[in-house]
N, C-alpha and C positions, 0 to 999 in steps of 0.2 A: 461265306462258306463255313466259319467253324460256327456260327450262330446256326445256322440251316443244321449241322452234323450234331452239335450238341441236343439241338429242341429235336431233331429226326429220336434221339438216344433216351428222351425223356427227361434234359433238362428243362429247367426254368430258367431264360432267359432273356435278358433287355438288350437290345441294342442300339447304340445313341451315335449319331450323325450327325455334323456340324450344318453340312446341306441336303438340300430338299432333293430327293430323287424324281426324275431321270436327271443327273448332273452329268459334266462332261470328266473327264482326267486326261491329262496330258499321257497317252501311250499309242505305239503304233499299233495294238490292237489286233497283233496274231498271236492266236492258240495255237500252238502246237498238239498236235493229236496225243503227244504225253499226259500235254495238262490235261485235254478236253476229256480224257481217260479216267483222270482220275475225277470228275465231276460224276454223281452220281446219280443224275436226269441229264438228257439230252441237251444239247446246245445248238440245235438247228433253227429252232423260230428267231434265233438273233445272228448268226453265219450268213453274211456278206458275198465271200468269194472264198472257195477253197482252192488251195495251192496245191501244186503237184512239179510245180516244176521249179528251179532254182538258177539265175543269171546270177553270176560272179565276175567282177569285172576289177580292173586292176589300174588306177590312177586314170580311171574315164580312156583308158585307151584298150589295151587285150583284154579280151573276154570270152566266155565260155558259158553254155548252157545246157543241165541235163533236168530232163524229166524223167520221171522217179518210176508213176505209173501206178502208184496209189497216195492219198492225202496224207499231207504233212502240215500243213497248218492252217486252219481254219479264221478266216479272217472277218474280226466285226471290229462296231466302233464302240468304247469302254462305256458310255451314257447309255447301250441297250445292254450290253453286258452285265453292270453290276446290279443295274435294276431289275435285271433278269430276274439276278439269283437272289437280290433281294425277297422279291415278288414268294420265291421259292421259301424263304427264310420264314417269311409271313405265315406261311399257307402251312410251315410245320409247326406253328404257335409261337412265333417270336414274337415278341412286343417289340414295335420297331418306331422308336422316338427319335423325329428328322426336326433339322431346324435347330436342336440345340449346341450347344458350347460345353466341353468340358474343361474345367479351368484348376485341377487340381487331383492328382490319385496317389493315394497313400496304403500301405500295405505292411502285414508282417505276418506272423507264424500264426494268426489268430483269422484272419481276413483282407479286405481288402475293401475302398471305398473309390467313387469317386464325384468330384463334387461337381453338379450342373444347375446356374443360377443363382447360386448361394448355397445350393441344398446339395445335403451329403446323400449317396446311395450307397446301401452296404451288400454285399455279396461276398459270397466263399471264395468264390473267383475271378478276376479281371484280365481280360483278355485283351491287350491291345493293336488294332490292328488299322490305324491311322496313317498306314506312310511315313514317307522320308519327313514330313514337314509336321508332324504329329507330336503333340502333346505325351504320348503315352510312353514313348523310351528315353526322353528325355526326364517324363517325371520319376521317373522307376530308375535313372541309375543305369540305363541298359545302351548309354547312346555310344559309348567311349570306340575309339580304334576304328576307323570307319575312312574306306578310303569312297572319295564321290565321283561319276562321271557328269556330263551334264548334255543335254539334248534340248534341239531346235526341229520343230515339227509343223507344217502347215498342209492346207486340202487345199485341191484343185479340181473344179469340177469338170462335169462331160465334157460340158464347151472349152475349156481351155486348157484338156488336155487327150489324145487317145487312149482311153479306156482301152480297147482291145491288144494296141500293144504289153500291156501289161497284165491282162485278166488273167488267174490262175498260175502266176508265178510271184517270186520275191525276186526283187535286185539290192545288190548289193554292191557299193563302190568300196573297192579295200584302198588301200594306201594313201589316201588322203587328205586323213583327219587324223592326227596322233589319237590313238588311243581308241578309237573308233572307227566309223562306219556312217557312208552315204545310205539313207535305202529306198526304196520306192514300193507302196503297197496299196491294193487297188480295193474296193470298196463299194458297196453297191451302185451308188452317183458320183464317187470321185475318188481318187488317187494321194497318198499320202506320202508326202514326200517331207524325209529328216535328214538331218544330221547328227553325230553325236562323238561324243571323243574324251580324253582326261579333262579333269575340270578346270585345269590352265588354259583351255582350248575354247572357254567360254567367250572373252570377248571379239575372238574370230569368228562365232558358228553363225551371225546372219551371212558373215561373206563367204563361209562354205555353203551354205543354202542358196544364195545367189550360186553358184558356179552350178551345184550339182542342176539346180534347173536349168541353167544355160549349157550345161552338156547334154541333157536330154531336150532340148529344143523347147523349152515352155519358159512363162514368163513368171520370176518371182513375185513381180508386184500385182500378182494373180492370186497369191496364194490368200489363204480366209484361216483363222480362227488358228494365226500363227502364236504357239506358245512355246516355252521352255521350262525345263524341270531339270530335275536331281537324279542322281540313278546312285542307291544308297549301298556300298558294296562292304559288308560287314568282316570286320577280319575273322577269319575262324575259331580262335580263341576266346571271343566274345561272348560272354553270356547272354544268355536269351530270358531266363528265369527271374522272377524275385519273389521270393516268399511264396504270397499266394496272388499272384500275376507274372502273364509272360508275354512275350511282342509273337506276331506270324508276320510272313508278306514283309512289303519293304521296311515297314516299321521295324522289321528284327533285320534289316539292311540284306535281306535273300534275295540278292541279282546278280544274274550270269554277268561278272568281270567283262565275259568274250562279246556275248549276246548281247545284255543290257535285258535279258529277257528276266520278269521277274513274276509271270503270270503262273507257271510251272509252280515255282517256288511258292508263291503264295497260296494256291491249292494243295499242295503237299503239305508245307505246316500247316494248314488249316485243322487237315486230315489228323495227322499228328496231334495239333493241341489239343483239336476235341476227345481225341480218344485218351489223354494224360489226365485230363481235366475231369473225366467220366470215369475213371480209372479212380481218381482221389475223393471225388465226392460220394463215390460208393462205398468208400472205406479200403481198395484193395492197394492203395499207394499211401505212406505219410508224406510226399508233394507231388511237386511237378517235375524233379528233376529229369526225368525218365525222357520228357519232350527235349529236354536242352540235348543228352547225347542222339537222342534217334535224329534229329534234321542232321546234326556235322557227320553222326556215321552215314548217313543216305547222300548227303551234298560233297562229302567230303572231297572223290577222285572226282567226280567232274569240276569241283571247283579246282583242282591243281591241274587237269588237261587245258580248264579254257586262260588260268591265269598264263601259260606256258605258252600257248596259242598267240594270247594278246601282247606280248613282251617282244616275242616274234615278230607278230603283223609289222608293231614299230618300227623294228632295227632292220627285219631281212622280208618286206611284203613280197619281192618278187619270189623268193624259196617259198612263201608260205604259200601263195598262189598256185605254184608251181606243183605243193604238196596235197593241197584243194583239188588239184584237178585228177590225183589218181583215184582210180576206182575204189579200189581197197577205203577210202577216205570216206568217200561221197557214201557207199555201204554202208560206213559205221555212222555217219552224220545221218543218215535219214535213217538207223534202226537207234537212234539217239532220241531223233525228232517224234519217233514214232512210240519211241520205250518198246521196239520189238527185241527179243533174246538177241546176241550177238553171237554168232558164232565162235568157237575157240580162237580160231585165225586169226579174225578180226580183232579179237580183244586184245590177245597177244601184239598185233602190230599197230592198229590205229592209236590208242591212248600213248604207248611208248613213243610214235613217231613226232604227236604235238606235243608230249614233254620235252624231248630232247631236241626240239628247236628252240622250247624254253631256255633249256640250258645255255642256249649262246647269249642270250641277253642277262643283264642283271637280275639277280632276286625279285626287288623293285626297284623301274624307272623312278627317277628323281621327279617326274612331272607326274606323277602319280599320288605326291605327295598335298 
């Protein structure tokens, strides 16, 4: 996305991939009508199933369900997704080199380089936007203070599972996973069912995925093209910048703490870095600095609502459940989902209500560490 925004602006740009596209990524693969907002072509040749409705359920036993009654998150799987926008990236004049390795990026107040093969490539600007497991923030100095969740995901197809009970909603299991969340999401031929929680919660999450399947009636050793991943949650203070390179997306560690949702975030820096980077190479900035404060001024309050949220879930799920089900909530959660305006009301009471259930738990859990 910031290759597609840069080359749309009139740069000149390479962009280098270790794998060959259409590749898979480990993500549950709902857009939220925010992010899909901010994409600037449509997203429907690759939309799966659109959501509208939302099950919330509370240790596989109380549960609740509202539909909204217009879309809130648009659901595909990440192998048509980023080939998508790929595809888009192409068709603005990106040069788009798949297949190689980048093994080395180095930078200072002069440029910046990186090396693929042996061979050095030089540019004004380096943009890294590799992921949790990437090369690019590690080489830059940029990886420090970083708290991780971690997630277990497998598919289930037609046959061995009902599609219709699930089409056009999200389920969510709360209180069962420290630090996370069961969920179930439906997909054009099959149903994706995860888990995910603090990264202490790793060498339990195949036998939360066994359960949550055996609570909804299907069989684990059903599931296909079971993985697990990082969910890279950056402390706020972190720098994003260096010299003349800066990270977007999870490589800059931008995942909702609450969510684990990191597809938002990754579209918004995107947005951001292209226009800091367009800004400097035209002469009207001497760097990049300008990108590091606009993501923490734009991320900042929703990252202290969901960190307040998830501290919560932990200690008091039944209060937060409880606090889920009022209206006033569900309003400000779907005009969240949707980045529609908030009314005064709302604002005033929804963000204060999940802060200050934050406050009853600690700053940070100790298994967060």
């Amino acid at each position: 996305m910031t290759a597609y925004r840069l080359a749309t602006s009139g740069a000149s740009v390479l962009m280098l991939d270790r794998a060959r596209f259409p590749r898979d990524k480990p993500c549950g693969g709902g857009v939220t009508v925010r992010a899909a907002r901010l994409v600037p072509f449509s997203l429907d040749p690759v939309v799966e199933d659109v959501v509208d409705r939302v099950e919330l359920r509370l240790r596989y036993g109380r549960h609740f369900e509202r539909r909204r009654g217009k879309p809130l998150v648009l659901m595909t799987q990440r192998r048509r997704l980023d080939a998508f926008v790929a595809e888009h990236a192409v068709a603005a004049g990106v040069e788009f080199r798949q297949g190689v390795r980048v093994t080395a990026i180095e930078t200072d107040d002069r440029g910046a380089s990186v090396t693929i093969d042996g061979k050095q490539l030089h540019a004004r600007v380096v943009v890294g936007a590799d992921g949790v497991n990437g090369i690019s923030a590690r080489a830059l100095g940029l990886r420090s203070r970083r708290t991780h969740g971690v997630a277990l995901e497998g598919n289930l197809s037609a046959g061995d599972v009902e599609l219709a009970r699930y089409r056009g909603k999200v389920v969510f299991e709360l209180g069962a996973i420290r630090g996370g969340y069961g969920w179930v999401f439906t997909k054009g031929d099959h149903a994706n069912f995860g888990v995910g929680g603090w990264e202490a919660e790793a060498p339990a999450l195949r036998d939360h995925l066994r359960e949550l399947c055996d609570q909804h009636g299907v069989r684990a050793d059903r599931l296909t093209d079971l993985r697990g991943y990082r969910l890279p949650v950056a402390d706020p203070s972190a720098p994003l910048v260096r010299d003349r390179a800066l990270v977007v997306g999870d490589a800059a560690g931008l995942v909702d703490p609450l969510s684990g949702d990191g597809i938002y975030e990754a579209f918004l820096s995107a947005g951001f870095a292209a226009h800091a980077v367009a800004d400097f190479c035209a002469g009207r900035t001497a760097g990049l600095t300008a990108y590091d404060r606009r993501v923490k001024d734009e991320l900042a309050r929703n990252l202290e609502n969901s960190w307040a949220a998830k501290h919560a879930l932990d200690r008091f799920p039944r209060l937060l459940f409880a606090v889920a089900r009022l209206e006033l909530v569900q309003s400000a959660l779907e005009r969240l989902a949707r980045n529609d305006p908030q009314p005064a009301t709302a604002r005033r009471l929804a963000g204060p209500a999940l802060r200050g259930l934050g406050l009853l738990a600690p700053a940070r859990l100790s298994s967060a560490a």
